[in-house]
N, C-alpha and C positions, 0 to 999 in steps of 0.2 A: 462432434461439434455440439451437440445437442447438451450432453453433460458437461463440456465447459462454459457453454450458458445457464446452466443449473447452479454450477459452481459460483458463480461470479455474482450470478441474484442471490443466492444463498448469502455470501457474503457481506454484498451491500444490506441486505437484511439487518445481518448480527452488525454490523458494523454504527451503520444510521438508526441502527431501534426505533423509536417512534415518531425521529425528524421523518414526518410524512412529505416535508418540502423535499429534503434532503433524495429519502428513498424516490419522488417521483422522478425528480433531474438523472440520477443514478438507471433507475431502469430503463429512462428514454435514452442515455447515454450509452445501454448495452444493448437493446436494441437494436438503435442505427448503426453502430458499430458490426454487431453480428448480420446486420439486411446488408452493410456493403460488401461481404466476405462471402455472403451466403452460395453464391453457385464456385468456391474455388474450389479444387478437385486437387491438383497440385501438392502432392506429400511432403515436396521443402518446404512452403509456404505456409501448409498447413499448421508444419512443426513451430515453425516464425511465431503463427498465428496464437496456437498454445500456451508456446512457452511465455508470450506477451499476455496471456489471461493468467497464469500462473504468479507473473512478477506483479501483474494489479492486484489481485488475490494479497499473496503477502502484503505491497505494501498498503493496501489498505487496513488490512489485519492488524500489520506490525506499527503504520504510523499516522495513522486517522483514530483521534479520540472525538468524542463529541462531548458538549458542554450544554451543560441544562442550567437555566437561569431557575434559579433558588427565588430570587427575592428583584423586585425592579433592581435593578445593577450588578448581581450579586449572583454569580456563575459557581456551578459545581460544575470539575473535570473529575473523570473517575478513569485511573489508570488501573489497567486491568496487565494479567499478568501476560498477556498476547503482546503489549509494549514495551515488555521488559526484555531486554539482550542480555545476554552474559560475553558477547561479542568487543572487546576493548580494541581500539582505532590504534593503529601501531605508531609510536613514538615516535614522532617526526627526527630525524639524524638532526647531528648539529652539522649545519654547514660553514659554521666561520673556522672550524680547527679539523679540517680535513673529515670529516666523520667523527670525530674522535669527544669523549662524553668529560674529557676528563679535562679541568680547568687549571692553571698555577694562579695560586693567590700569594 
């Protein structure tokens, strides 16, 4: 338990950088999370408990950018290569012609 509380601060770290606002909501957030868990003993639960620090882990990684205000109105995002996928969303079937892709003109 202890190193996937490590992991998880470690992350909202890189993640939030110097949103001080940001990182402090985030570490009270792992906190109470990890205080209500803390006496479970329970090896399914615990796996539950992992695998769901595991999937915030990613998606903060893979889909939380932060944006820094350059100028009053005027935002800088800086995507980094931890949000880039090579993962492509599979092509939705066509359903008006049975599955079938191929059209008569």
């Amino acid at each position: 338990a202890v190193s996937k509380f490590r992991q998880l601060m470690r992350v909202q770290q890189k993640v939030f950088g110097q949103d001080h606002a940001a990182r402090a909501v985030a570490r009270r957030e792992i906190r109470e999370n990890f205080s209500l868990n803390k006496n479970e003993t329970d090896p399914a639960k615990l796996s539950v408990l992992y695998a769901e620090v595991d999937d915030v882990c990613d998606f903060l990684l893979t889909k939380v950018a932060q944006a820094q205000e350059k100028d009053t109105g005027v935002y800088e995002l800086k995507i980094e290569q931890r949000h880039c996928t090579t993962q492509l969303a599979p092509e939705p079937e066509d359903k008006c012609c049975g599955g079938s892709h191929s059209h008569a003109h």
